[in-house]
N, C-alpha and C positions, 0 to 999 in steps of 0.2 A: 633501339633494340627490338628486332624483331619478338614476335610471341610465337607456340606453338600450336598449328591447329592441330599436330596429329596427339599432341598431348604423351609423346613418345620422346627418350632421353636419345644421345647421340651413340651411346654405347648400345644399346638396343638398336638403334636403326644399322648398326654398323652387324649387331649380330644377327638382326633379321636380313641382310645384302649378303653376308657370309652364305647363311642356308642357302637364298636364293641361288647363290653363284653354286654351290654344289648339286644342288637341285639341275640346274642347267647343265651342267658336267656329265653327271651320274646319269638321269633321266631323259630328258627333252630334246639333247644332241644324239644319245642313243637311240631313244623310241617317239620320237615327236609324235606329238598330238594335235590333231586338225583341230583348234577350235576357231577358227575366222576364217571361211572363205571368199573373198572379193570375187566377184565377176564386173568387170568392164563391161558392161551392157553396151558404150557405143565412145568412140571417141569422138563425136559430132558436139558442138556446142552450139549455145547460143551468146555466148558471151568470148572475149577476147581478153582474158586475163592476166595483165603483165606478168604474175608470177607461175603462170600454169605449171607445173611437173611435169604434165603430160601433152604441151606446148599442142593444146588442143586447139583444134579450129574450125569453119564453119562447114566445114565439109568431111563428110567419113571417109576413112580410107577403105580402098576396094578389100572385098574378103571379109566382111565382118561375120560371126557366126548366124545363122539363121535360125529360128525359132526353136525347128525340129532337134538343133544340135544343142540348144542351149536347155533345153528341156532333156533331152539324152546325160547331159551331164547329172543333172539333179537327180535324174533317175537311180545312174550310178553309185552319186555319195551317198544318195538313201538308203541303198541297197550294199554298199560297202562298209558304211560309217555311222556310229550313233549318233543322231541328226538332235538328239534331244542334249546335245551338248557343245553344237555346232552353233553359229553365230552365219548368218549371209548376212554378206554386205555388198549393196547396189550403191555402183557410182559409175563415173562417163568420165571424161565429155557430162551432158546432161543428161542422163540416162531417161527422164520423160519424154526426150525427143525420137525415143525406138517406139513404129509406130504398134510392134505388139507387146509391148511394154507390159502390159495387163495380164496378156494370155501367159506371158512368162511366170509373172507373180503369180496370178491366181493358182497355177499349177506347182509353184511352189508351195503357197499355201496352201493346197488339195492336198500335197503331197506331208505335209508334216511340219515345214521349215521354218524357224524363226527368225526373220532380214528385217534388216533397217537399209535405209537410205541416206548417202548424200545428196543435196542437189543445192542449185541457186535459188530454188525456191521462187523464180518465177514467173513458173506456169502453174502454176498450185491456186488455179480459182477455188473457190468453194465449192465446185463440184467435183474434180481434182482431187480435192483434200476427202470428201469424202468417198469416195472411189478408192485410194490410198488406203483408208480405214477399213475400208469393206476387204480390200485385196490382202489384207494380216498384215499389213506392216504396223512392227511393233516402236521404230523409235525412228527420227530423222534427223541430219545437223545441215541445220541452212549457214549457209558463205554470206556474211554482211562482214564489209571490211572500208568498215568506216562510217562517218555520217553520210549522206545524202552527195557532197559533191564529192568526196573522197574515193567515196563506195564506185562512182559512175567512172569516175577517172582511173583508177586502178583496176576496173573490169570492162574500162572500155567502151560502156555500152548505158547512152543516153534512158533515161525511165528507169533502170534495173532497180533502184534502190528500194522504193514505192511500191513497185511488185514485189520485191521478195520479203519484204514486211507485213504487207498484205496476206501473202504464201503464209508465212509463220501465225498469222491471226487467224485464219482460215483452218489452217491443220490443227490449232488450240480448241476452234469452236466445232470442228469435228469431234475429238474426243476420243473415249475410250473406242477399241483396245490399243489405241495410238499411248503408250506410254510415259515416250521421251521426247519431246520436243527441244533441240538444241540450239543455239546458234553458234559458228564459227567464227571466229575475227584471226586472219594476218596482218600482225602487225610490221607494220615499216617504218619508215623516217618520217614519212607524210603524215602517217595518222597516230602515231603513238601519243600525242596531245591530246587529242580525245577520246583517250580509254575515261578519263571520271565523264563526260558529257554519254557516250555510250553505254557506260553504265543506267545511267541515267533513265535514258532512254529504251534499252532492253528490258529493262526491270520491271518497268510499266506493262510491257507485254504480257507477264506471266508464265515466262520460259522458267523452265527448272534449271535450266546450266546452259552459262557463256562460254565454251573452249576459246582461251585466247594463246594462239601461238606469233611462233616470231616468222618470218620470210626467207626461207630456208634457200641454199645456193643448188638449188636442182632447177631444170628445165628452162622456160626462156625469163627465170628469174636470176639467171648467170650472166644476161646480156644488160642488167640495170643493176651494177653494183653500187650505186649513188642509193637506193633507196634500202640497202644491206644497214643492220642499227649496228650502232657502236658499240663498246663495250657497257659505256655508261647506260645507255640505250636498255640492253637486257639487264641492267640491273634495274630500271626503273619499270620495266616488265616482273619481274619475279617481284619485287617490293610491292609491285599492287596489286598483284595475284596473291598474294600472300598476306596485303591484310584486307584483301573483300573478295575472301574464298565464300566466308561465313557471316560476309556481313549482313545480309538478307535473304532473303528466300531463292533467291537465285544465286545457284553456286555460281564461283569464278574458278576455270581451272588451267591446267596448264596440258597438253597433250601429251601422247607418248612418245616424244623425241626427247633424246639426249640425257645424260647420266649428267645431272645438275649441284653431285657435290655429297654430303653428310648432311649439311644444316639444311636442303632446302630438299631433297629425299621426302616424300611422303608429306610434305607439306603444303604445295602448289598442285598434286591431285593423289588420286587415292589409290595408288601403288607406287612399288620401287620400279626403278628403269629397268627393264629387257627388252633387247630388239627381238619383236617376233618373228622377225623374216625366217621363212621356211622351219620353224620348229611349232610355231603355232598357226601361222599363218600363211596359207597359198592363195596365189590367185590367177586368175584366166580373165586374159587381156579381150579387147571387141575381134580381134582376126584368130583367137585359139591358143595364144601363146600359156604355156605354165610358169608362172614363176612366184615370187615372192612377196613383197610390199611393192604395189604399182608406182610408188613414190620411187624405187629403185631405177639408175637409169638403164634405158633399153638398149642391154648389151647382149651379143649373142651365147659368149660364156656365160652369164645369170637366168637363160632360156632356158628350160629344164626339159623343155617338150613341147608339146602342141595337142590339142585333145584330138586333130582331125586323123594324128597318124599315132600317137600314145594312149596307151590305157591312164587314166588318171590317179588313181589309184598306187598304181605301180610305181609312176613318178612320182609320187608324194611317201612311198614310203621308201625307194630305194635309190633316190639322187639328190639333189638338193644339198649334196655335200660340201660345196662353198657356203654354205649356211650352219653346218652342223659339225666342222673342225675348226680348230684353230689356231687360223696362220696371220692375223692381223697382228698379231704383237712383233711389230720389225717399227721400222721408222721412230716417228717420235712416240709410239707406243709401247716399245720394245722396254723400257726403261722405267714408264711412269707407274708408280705406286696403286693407281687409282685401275691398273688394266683389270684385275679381279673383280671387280663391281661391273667397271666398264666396258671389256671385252671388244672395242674397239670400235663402240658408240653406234648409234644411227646404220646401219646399212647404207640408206637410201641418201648418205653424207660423207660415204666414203667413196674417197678419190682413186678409183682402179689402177688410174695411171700411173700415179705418184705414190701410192700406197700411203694414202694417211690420210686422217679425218677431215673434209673440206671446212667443219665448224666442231670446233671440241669447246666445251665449256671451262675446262682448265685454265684460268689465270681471264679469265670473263668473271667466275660468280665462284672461284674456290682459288 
């Protein structure tokens, strides 16, 4: 029998998802609110990640924006948007690998802005790390996804494991005003055996919080469906998220994908499911594109704009309407009980084609 961490009864969380859902109705699809804006700083990687989303690779594509322009943006939403309630969020490809990476940040940070980072964490020498710190980045989540030979096989890329360990002990002994130090785990077929040895091992670090999600069917993570978990699979995922959320000083959570149910709502992390795409959350791609969660795949109806020929601005408050109506309840949606919570799950997991969720949790973990 599970325990509860939220300390919250099932009829409460059903009437806190209630509000939510009119909240979402009433407010957020009418007047959305910018709080997370992603920039794609570069699709260039250094790593080769079977599951990438964004089926990144060693080389950028032509057209990525240039400093002057990626600076012009910032300028804008500072100038448009209450920046003391906004969230930037830098990610790639490996976004260390833009070689003005700094001059960007730093002028974010001149400018007001409060950003975190993803990355793989490693290029993050000790000097790196504190450069990072100096440049206002307030919180990071490094990509370990797995142990040491798991980690190298699933990203491809001989040494990776070592260095991004290293990355994460580095950005620790840097410090303040680095706040959150995270790691990330995708879980698959190959490594869900050692979440308790990972554990293990992370904890010793001194991270504040493991995200551990599951290997989601977007990008050239649709080309190895052998390493997709079963059903048994996510339940033995949510069962140890659930009971070594709390067990030590390092949370265990689950991330913001997928409406996972009543019982397991606000228990596996520390909100109810909404897809933020385009209500809270925009973002601008490495060549200018406007759109929604980069986890989305890159379709031309989901483009909203481009910043080189669109006011940003403008596109964020008066399009994004495949984001902000709703027409998902058709297919196996149309009917199920759970559509008012769920509202037709994930974005960045639904099937444009076929119109219906590539991964629903329904008849998985509820």
């Amino acid at each position: 029998m599970r325990g509860c961490n939220s300390g919250l009864s099932n009829q409460t969380k059903i009437s806190h998802m209630n509000q939510l859902r009119d909240y979402r109705e009433q407010v957020l699809r009418p007047t959305p609110i910018l709080a997370m804006l992603f920039f794609e700083l570069t699709a260039l990687c250094n790593e080769r990640c079977l599951h990438c989303g964004s089926s990144c690779i060693g080389k950028a594509p032509e057209g990525e924006l240039t400093t002057a322009e990626f600076k012009g943006i910032l300028d804008q939403v500072k100038r448009d948007f209450d920046i003391t309630d906004l969230q930037l969020c830098i990610t790639g490809g490996e976004p260390l690998l833009r070689k003005d990476f700094f001059e960007i940040m730093e002028y974010a940070r001149d400018l007001g802005f409060l950003w975190g980072m993803t990355s793989n964490g490693s290029l993050i020498t000790k000097e790196m790390a504190i450069r990072l710190r100096d440049s206002g980045m307030k919180t990071i989540s490094i990509s370990v996804d797995g142990l040491r030979e798991n980690h190298e096989w699933f990203r491809r890329t001989p040494g990776s494991y070592d260095r991004s360990i290293q990355g994460v002990k580095n950005l620790l002994e840097a410090g303040a005003p680095i706040q959150h130090v995270q790691i990330t785990t995708v879980v698959n077929r190959r490594n869900i055996d050692e979440l308790d040895a990972m554990y293990e091992e992370f904890s010793k670090l001194g991270i504040r919080s493991w995200r551990v999600i599951n290997m989601e069917p977007i990008g050239r993570a649709k080309e190895i469906p052998e390493l997709m978990l079963t059903p048994e699979e996510y339940q033995r995922i949510f069962d140890f998220i659930w009971k070594m959320r709390f067990a030590g000083p390092m949370e265990v959570c689950y991330g913001c994908s997928h409406y996972l149910g009543v019982e397991l709502e606000r228990e596996v992390r520390p909100w109810y499911f909404l897809c933020n795409a385009g209500i809270y959350t925009a973002s601008i791609t490495s060549t200018g594109d406007i759109t929604a969660c980069l986890d989305i795949e890159r379709r031309p109806e989901l483009t909203q704009g481009n910043v080189r020929k669109d006011d940003f601005t403008e596109v964020w408050k008066n399009r994004f309407e495949i984001y902000r109506t709703d027409w998902r309840k058709t297919g196996p949606c149309e009917q199920c009980e759970y559509y008012e919570h769920c509202a037709g799950d994930s974005f960045h997991t639904w099937n444009f084609d076929e119109m219906k969720p590539e991964l629903c949790m329904k008849g998985i973990l509820f």
